[in-house]
N, C-alpha and C positions, 0 to 999 in steps of 0.2 A: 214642174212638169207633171200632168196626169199620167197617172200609169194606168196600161192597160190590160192589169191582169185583172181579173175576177175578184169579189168579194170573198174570204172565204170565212166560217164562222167553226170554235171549237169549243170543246169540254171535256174535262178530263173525270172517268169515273172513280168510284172512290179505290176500289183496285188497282188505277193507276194507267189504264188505257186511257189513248188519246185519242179522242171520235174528232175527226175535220170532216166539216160539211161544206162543200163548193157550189153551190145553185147555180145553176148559168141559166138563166130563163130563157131556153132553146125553144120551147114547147116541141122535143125531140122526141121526148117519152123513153129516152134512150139514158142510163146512167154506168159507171165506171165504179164498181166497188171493191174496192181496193184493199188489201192489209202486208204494212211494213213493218220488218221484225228486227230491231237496230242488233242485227249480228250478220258479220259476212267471213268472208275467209280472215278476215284480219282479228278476225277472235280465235283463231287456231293457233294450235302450238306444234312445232317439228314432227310429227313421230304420227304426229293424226289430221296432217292437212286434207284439204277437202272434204273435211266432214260437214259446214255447212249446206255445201252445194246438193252433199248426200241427204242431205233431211230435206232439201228440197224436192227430191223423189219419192221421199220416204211418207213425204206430208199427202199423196194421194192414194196410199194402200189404204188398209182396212182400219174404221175408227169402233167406237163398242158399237155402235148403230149403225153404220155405213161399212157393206164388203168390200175389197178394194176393188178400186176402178170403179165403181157407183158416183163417189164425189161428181166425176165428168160425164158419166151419166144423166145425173143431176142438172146439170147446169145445160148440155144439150137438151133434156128434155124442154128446158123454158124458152128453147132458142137462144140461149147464150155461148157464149165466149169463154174460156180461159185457159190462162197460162201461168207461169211462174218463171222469176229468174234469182240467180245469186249472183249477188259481187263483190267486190272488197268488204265493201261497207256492212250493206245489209242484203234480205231475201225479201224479196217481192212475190206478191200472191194478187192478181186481178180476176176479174170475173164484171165481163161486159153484157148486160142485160136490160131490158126494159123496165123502167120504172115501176111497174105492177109487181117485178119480181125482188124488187129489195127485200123486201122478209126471207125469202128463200136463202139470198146471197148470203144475208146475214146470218141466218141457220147452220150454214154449212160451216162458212168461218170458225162459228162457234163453238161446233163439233169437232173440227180438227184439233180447237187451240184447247179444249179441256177432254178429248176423249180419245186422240191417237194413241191406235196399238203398239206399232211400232215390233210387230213378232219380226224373228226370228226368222223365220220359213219365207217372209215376205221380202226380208232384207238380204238374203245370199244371193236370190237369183238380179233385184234391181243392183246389186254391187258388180257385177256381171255385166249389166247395161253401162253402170257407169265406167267402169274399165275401160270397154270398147269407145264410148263417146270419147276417152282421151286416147284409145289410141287413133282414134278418127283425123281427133281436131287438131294434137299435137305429138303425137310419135311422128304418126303417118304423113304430116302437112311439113314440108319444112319450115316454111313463115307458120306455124302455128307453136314447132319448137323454136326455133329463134323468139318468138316472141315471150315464151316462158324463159329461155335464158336466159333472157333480156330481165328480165326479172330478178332471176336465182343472182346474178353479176350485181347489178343496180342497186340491189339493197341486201345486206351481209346480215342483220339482227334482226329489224322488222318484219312483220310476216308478211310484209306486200312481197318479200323473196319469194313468192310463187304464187301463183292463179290461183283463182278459188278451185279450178279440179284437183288444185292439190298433185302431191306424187305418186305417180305409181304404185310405189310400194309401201307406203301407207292406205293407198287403196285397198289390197290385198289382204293387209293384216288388219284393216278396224273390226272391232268383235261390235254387238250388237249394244254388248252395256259403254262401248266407247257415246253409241248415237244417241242410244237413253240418256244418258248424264249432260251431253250438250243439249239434247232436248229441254232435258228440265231446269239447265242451268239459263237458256236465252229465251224460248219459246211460253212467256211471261206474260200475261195483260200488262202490267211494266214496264215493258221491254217491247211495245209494241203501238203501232197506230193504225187506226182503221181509218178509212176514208171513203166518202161517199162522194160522185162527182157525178153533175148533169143535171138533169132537168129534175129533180128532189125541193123539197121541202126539209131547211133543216129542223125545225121543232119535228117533223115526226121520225126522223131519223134518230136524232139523240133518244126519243122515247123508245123505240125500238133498239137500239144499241143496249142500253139500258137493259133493257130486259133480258135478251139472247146473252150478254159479257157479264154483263155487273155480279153474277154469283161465281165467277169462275177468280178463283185463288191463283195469289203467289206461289212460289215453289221457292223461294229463297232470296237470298242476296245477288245482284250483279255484280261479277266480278270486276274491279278496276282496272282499266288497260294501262299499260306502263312502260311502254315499249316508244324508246326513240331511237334513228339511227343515226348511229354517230356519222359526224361529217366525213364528207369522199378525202380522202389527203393526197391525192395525184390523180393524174388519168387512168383509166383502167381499159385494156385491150385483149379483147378473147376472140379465138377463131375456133366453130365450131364445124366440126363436118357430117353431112349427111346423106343420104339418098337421093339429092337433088337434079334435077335437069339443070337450072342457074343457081347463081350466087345470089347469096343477100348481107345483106348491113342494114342494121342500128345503131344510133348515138342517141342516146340519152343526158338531159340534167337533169340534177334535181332541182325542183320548184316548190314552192309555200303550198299550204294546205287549201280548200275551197273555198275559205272565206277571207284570205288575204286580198287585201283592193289588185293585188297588181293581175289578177287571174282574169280580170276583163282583159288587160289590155293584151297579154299570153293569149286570150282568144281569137284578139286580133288578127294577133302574130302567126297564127296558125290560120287565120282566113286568108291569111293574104299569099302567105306560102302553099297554100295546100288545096284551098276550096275551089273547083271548078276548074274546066278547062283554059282559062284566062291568066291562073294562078301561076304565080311565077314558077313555082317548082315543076308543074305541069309543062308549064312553055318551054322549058329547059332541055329538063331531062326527057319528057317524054315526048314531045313535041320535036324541038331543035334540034336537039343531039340522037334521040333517041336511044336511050341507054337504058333504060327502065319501062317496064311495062304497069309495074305500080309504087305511088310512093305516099308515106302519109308524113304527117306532120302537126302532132297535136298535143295540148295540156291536159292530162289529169287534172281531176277538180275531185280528190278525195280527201274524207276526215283528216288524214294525216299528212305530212309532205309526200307530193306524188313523183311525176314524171314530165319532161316536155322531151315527147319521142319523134326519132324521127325514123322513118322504117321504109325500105327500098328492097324491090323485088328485078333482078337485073337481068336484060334481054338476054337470050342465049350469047354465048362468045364474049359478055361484057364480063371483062374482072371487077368484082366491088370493090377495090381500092379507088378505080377509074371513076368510079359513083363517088366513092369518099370523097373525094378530091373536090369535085365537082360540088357534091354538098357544102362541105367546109365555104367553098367560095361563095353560098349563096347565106350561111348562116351568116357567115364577116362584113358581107355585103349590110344585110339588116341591121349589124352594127355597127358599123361603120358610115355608112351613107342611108341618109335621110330618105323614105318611105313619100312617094307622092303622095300631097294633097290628094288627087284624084284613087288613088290607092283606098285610103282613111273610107273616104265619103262612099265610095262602092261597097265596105265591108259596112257601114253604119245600115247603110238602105237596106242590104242583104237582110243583116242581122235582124233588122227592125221587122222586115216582113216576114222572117222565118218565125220568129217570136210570135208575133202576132197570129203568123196560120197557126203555130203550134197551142193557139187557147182556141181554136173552133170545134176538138173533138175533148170530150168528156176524158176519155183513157189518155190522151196527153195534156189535158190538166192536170189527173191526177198523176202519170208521172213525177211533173216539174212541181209541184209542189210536194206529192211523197218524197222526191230524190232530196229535198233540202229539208225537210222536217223531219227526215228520220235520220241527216246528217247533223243534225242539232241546231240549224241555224236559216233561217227564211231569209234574213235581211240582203245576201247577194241578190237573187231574185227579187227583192221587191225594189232593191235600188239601179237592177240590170239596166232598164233603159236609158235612166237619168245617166249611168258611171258608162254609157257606149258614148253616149253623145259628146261627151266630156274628152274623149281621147284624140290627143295631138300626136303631129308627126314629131315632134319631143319623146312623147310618153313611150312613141313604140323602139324609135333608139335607146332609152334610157334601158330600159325593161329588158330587151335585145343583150346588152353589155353586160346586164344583171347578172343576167341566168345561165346567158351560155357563153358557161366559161372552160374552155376545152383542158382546162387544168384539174378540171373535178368533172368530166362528161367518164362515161363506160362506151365503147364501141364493141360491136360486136360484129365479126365476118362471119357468114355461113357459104361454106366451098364444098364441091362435091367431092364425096367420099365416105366410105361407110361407117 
């Protein structure tokens, strides 16, 4: 079967950066240049979580050449774009610009990756900003804390035990030489990919890469990660209470890492549950019964073993136990009784077109191929279409019984109260 992703062409310089160049011959004059930095929260240790996310703020203050806030400066002046994000895995850094301005993008990349400050005076007031962003998204939200305990529960050793914002109170206490030493220990030509995507030329991208990267040095060794967590030995139940108007619930299993085959057909399993108003869990609970105002149901697809979460936000007056119940009977359901044909063939068409829009823009090319190249591994993506097509009402029973197995799930209740 042809696939319908992109060409894309690489090289690695002798520093050890990895330059991918994607040409989509749009004649958009429109390109996506991207740099992904293979460290995310799952390179922290206890005492100093969230310090990735933090250098993710940290990476737009002041470089020896650049005062802070100029970087975006910069890139407004050309009519560009950018953003940055952290997550488990790794840190993401884009910058959406026109074709004429790749040397700039490239400049600025460059500048950050061999000349961030990283003062002192810069970092107390954004550790401030950051504070507040967690108390935002998860003190202040209750589905923002349940989703972190959901976390802290789900995994006891590994460092996926918490979001990349990490904890509070290691917010509080990282000193400047904590972000220094993760700086220079991830923040590596090494330890990093550049990408160029859109309507480009790659011979002159590699030459210009070349130039801007290729003098900029190691800083050392990457550390080896080591960290497995040991399997669940029973069910685990927590009920947390908060400041809530309703109640919420999570169940969690644990599932294989993103390059396991069975993680298409777990995407199924969550299309079918979860995607759109026709979706069974929608028809259900929010629809029929009306018990829920919101509910999701989806696989993690990270380096390490993730999560298939299921997460419910419950109408006023509803008890989440009333949702549990009701959940439980739609997960048993999927394993237990066989998934329409017509089910399969709706998620196949979906998927196939969603896929597909998603390679018309430059920035979600480069995504879908930064997300799997800087998780070590292309080949899910380049066999996605071929391993949807292939899925039977077998594979999603089979997969179904696999994983969710309520003798090794974590549930969590979230009830009002302080």
């Amino acid at each position: 079967m042809a696939s319908s992703l992109p060409k894309y062409e690489t090289q690695t310089l002798k520093n050890g950066l990895q330059v991918v160049v994607i040409p989509l011959k749009n004649s958009t004059n429109v390109i996506s240049t991207d740099i992904f930095y293979k460290v995310g929260s799952r390179n922290e240790v206890m005492g100093k979580t969230g310090i990735a996310h933090m250098l993710e703020h940290m990476n737009f203050k002041s470089t020896t050449n650049l005062p802070a806030g100029q970087f975006d400066k910069e890139v407004k002046s050309i009519g560009g774009v950018n953003n940055a994000s952290t997550s488990f895995d790794y840190t993401h850094y884009y910058i959406k610009s026109s074709t004429d301005n790749l040397e700039k993008s490239l400049g600025l990349y460059a500048e950050l990756m061999k000349n961030l400050n990283l003062k002192d005076k810069e970092f107390q007031p954004e550790r401030d900003v950051v504070a507040e962003e967690r108390r935002w998204r998860t003190e202040n939200s209750p589905l923002g804390y349940l989703y972190f305990a959901m976390f802290n529960n789900a995994y006891v050793y590994h460092p996926y035990h918490w979001t990349p914002i990490g904890f509070m109170n290691d917010i509080k206490t990282w000193t400047i030489k904590d972000i220094k030493d993760f700086h220079k220990t991830y923040y590596q030509p090494n330890n990093a990919i550049l990408m160029v995507t859109g309507d480009v030329d790659a011979k002159d991208v590699f030459k210009r890469a070349k130039k801007e990267f290729g003098s900029i040095k190691n800083k050392g060794k990457i550390p080896e990660f080591k960290f497995v967590e040991p399997e669940q030995d029973g069910p685990k139940r927590v009920t947390i209470y908060r400041d809530s108007e309703v109640e919420m619930l999570a169940i969690t299993f644990h599932i294989p890492d993103f390059k396991s085959e069975d993680q298409v057909t777990l995407s199924v399993i969550s299309e079918i549950l979860f995607s759109g108003k026709s979706s069974r869990l929608y028809k259900e609970l929010i629809d029929k019964k009306r018990l829920v105002n919101s509910v999701y149901a989806y696989n993690m697809e990270n380096i390490d073993p993730g999560l298939f979460i299921f997460l419910a936000s419950c109408n006023p007056g509803v008890k989440a136990e009333d949702v549990e119940k009701e959940l439980i009977e739609q997960i048993e359901l999927i394993k237990n009784k066989k998934v329409l044909e017509s089910e399969i063939e709706k998620v196949k068409i979906n998927s196939k077109s969603d896929f597909i829009y998603s390679l018309e823009s430059s920035t979600s090319v480069a995504n879908l191929f930064g997300s799997y190249l800087v998780r070590g591994d292309l080949t899910p993506l380049l066999t996605y279409e071929e391993n949807i097509e292939k899925i039977t009402v077998k594979n999603v029973q089979d997969i179904a019984k696999k994983y969710f197995d309520f003798n090794k799930s974590t549930t969590l209740i979230l009830k009002k109260g302080k």
